[in-house]
C-alpha positions in Angstrom: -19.8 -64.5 27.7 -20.6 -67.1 30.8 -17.9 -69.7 29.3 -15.7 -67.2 28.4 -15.8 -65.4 32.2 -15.5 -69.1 33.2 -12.1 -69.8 30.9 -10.7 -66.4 32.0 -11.5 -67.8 36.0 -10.0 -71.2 35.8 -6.8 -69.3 33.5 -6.2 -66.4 36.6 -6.3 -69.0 39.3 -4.1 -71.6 37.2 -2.0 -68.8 37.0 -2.0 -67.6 40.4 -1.3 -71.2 41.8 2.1 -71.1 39.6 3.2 -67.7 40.8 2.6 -69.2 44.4 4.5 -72.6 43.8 7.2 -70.0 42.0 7.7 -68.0 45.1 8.1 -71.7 47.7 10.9 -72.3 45.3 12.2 -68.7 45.4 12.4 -68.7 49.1 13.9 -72.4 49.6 16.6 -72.9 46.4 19.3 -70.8 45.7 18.9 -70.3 42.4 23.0 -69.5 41.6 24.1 -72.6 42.9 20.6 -74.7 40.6 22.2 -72.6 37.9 25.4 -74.0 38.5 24.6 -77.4 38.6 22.8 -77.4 35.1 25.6 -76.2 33.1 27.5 -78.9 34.3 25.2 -81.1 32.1 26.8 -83.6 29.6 24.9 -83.3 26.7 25.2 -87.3 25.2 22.9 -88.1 28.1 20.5 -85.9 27.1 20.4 -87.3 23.7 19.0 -90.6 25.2 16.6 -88.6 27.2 15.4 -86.9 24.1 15.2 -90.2 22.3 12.9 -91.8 25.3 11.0 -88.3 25.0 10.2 -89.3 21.3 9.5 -92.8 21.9 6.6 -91.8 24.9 5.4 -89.5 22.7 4.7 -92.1 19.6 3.0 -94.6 22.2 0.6 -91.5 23.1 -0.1 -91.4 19.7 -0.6 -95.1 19.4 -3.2 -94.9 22.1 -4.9 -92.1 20.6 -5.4 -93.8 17.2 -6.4 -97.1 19.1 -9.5 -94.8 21.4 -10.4 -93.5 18.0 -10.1 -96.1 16.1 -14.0 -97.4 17.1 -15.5 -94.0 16.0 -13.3 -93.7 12.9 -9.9 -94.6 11.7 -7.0 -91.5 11.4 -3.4 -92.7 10.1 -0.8 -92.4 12.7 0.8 -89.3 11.1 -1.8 -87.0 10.9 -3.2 -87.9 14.3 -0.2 -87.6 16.0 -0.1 -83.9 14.0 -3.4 -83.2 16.1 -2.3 -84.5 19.6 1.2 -82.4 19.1 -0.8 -79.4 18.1 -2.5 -80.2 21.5 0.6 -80.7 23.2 1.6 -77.1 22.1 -1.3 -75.5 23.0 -0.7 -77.0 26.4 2.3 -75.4 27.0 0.9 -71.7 26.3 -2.5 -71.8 27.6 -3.4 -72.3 31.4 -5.7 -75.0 32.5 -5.2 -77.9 30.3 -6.9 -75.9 27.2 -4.9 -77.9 24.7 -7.0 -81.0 25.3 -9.8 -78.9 23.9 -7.4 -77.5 20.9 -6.9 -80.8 19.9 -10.2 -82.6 20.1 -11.5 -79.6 17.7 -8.7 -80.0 15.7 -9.2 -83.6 14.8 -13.0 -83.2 14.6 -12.7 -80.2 12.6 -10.1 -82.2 10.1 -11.3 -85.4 9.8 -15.3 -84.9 9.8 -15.7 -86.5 13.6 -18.1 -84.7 15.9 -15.6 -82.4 18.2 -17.5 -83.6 21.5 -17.1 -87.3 20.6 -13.7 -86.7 19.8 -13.0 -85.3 23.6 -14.9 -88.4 24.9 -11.7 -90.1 23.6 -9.5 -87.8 25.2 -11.4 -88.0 28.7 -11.0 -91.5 28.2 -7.5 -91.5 27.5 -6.8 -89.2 30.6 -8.7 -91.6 33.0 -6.8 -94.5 31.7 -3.4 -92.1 31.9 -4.3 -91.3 35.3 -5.3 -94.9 36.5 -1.6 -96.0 35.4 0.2 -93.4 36.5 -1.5 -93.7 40.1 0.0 -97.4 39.8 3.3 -96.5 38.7 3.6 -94.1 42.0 2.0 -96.5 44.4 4.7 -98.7 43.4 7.5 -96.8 43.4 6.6 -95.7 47.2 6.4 -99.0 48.7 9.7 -100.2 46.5 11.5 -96.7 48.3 9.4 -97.2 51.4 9.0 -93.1 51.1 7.2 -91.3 54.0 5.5 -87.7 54.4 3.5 -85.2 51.8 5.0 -87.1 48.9 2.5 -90.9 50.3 0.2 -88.0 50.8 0.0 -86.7 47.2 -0.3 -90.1 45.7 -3.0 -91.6 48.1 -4.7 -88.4 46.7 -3.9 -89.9 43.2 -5.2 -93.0 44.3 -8.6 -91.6 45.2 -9.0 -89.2 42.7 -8.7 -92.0 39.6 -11.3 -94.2 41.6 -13.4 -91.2 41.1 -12.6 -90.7 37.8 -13.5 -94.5 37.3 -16.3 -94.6 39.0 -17.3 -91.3 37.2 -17.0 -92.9 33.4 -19.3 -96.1 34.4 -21.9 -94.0 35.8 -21.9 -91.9 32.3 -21.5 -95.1 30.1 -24.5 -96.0 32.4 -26.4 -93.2 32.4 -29.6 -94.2 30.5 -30.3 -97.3 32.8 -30.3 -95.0 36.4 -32.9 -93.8 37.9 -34.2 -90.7 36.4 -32.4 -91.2 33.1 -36.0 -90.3 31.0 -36.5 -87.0 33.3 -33.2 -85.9 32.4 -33.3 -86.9 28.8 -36.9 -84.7 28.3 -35.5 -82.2 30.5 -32.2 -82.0 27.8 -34.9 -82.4 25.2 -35.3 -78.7 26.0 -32.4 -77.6 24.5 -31.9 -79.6 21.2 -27.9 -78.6 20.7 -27.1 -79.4 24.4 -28.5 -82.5 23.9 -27.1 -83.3 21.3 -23.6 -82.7 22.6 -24.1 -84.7 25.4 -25.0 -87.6 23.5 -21.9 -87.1 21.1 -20.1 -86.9 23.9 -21.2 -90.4 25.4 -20.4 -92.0 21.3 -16.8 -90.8 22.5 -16.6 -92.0 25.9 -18.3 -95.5 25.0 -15.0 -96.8 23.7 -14.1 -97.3 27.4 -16.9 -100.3 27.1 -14.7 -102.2 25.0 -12.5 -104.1 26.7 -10.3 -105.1 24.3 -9.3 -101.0 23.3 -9.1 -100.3 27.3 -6.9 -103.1 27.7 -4.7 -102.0 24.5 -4.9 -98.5 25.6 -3.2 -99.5 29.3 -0.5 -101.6 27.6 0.5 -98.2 25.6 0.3 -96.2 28.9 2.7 -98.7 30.7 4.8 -98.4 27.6 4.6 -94.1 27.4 5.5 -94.0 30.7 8.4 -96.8 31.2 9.9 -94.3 28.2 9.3 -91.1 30.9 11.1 -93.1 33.5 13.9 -93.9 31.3 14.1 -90.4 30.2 14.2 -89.1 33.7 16.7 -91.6 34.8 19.2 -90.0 31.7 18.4 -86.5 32.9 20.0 -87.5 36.1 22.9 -89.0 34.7 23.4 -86.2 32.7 24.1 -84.1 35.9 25.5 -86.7 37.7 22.8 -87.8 39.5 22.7 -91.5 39.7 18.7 -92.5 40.2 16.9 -95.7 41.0 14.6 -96.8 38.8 12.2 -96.9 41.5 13.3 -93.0 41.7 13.0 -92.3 38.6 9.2 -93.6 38.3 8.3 -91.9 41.7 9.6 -88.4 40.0 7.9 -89.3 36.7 4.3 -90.0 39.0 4.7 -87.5 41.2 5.6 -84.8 38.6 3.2 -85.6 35.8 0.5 -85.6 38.9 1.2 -82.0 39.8 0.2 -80.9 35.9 -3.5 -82.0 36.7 -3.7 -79.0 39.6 -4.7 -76.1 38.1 -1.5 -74.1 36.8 -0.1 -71.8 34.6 1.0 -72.1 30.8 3.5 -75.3 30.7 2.3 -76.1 34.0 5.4 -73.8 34.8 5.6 -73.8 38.9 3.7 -77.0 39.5 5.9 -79.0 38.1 9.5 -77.8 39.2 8.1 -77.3 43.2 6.7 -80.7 42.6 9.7 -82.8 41.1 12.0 -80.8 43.7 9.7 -82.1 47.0 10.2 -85.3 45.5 13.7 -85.4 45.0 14.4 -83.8 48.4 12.0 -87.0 49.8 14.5 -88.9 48.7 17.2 -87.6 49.9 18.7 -84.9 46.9 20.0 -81.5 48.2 17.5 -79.3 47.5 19.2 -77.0 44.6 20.3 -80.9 43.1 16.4 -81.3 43.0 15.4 -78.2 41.6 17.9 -78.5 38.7 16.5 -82.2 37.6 12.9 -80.8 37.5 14.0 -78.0 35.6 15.5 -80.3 33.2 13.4 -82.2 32.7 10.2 -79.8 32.6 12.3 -77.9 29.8 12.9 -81.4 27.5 9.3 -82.0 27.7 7.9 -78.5 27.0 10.8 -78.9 24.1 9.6 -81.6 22.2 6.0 -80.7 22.9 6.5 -77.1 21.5 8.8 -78.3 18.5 6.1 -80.9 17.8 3.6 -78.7 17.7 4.8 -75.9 15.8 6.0 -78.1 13.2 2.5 -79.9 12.9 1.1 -76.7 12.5 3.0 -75.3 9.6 2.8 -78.9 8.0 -1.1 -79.2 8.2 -1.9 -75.4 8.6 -4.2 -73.6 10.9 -7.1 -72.7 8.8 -9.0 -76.1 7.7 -8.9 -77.0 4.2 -12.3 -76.5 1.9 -13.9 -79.8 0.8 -12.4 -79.2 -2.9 -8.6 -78.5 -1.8 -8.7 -81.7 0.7 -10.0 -83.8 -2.2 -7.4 -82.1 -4.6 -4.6 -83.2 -2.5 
């Protein structure tokens, strides 16, 4: 009932913070004249967007398989089956809940402990986060952008030294000081315990340099596709970016999703790729319709993905005897 009370908390304020962001755009765009500007798209631009959607969503997958990979290996297909059921749960449940969905998921499917399997997935947020932070940095001394948008990524900046700084003190955990006091004290509660230490098996592939270092090289690669894609959006209603613009809407946006939010981080993200594109000089309905765009291909691809995974692998897992059958 506690976690449940908890997951109903963190769901109403995720919620609430949408609704707010929801209402700043309300009161600054004029929504006719957004509406305007997206049927105006041209639809062969979109294509290519699409495309680079596809191709950032296949590295993501690649870096999935490679974090696992230590623990146990999962071909491609079904894996990337898991992380787009993730995806999808994502997009209808508040908080980032589909991280969980899909950890289970793969656990559940292919025999891994679930909490080793979301050490993987902490993991690959940290290192998402730690290149994503770069990408921005550089995009805002390459624009030489000013105001809450240096603000927001400085707040990037600090918050994946944390999360750094956060994974060595866990992958370090039994040499601190007091490490055997809180091992006995864990030792009270044999399933807790347990968890934890399945959960360390997950995060310790972050100790490997050689998967960390793969790992980032997929990241830079999932997220030159997200520029590329945003970079087509614009062209597809006329809205000629810089690359440099394009990577500073793809930070900045992606950024917002880890604030608490609604289902398909509806709110965050639009408020957040409009500020950005106003930064730099868009009018602000111009701004609005390019988030909006761009949120929607995303929450597309991530929903088809899903709901096609799950009818292909099905929700229920398979008995021993049918998976062996098969």
């Amino acid at each position: 009932m506690r976690g449940l009370t908890t997951g109903l908390a963190r769901g109403a304020i995720g919620i609430a913070i949408s609704a707010v962001c929801i209402l700043l755009i309300l009161r600054e765009v004029d929504i006719e004249q957004t509406a305007d500007i997206l049927r105006g798209v041209r639809p062969a631009w979109l294509l290519l967007a699409l495309a680079a959607v596809c191709a950032d969503v296949f590295f993501r997958a690649l870096r999935w398989q490679c974090l696992v990979a230590p623990i146990k290996h999962v071909p491609l297909r079904r894996l990337g089956s898991y992380m787009m059921v993730g995806y999808l749960a994502n997009n209808v449940l508040p908080a980032r809940l589909g991280e969980l969905v899909r950890s289970h998921y793969l656990g559940d499917r292919e025999g891994i402990s679930r909490s080793a399997t979301l050490g993987t997935v902490v993991v690959e947020r940290i290192v998402d986060t730690v290149v994503l932070v770069g990408i921005g940095a550089a995009a805002i001394l390459v624009l030489n952008v000013r105001g809450v948008v240096v603000n927001a990524i400085l707040v990037g900046v600090a918050l994946a030294g944390l999360l750094v700084v956060a994974l060595a003190a866990a992958l370090a955990a039994h040499r601190l000081p007091g490490a055997r006091r809180l091992g006995a004290f864990l030792g009270r509660w044999p399933r807790l315990k347990g968890v934890v230490l399945r959960l360390r098996d997950g995060l310790r592939v972050a100790a490997l340099p050689k998967t960390v270092a793969v790992a980032v090289v997929l990241s830079v690669a999932a997220w030159g596709c997200t520029v590329i894609s945003v970079l087509a959006v614009g062209q597809s209603l006329g809205i000629e970016l810089t690359v440099g613009e394009g990577a500073l809407l793809a930070a900045g946006t992606n950024l917002a999703t880890a604030i608490p939010s609604g289902p398909g981080y509806l709110g965050t993200f639009e408020y957040a790729g409009q500020s950005i594109a106003v930064a730099f000089g868009l009018p602000v309905a111009r701004g609005l319709a390019l988030a909006v765009l761009i949120h929607a291909l995303t929450l597309l691809v991530g929903s088809a993905g899903g709901a096609i995974s799950i009818l292909r692998l099905g929700w229920k897992r398979r008995t021993p005897q049918r998976a062996a059958g098969s």
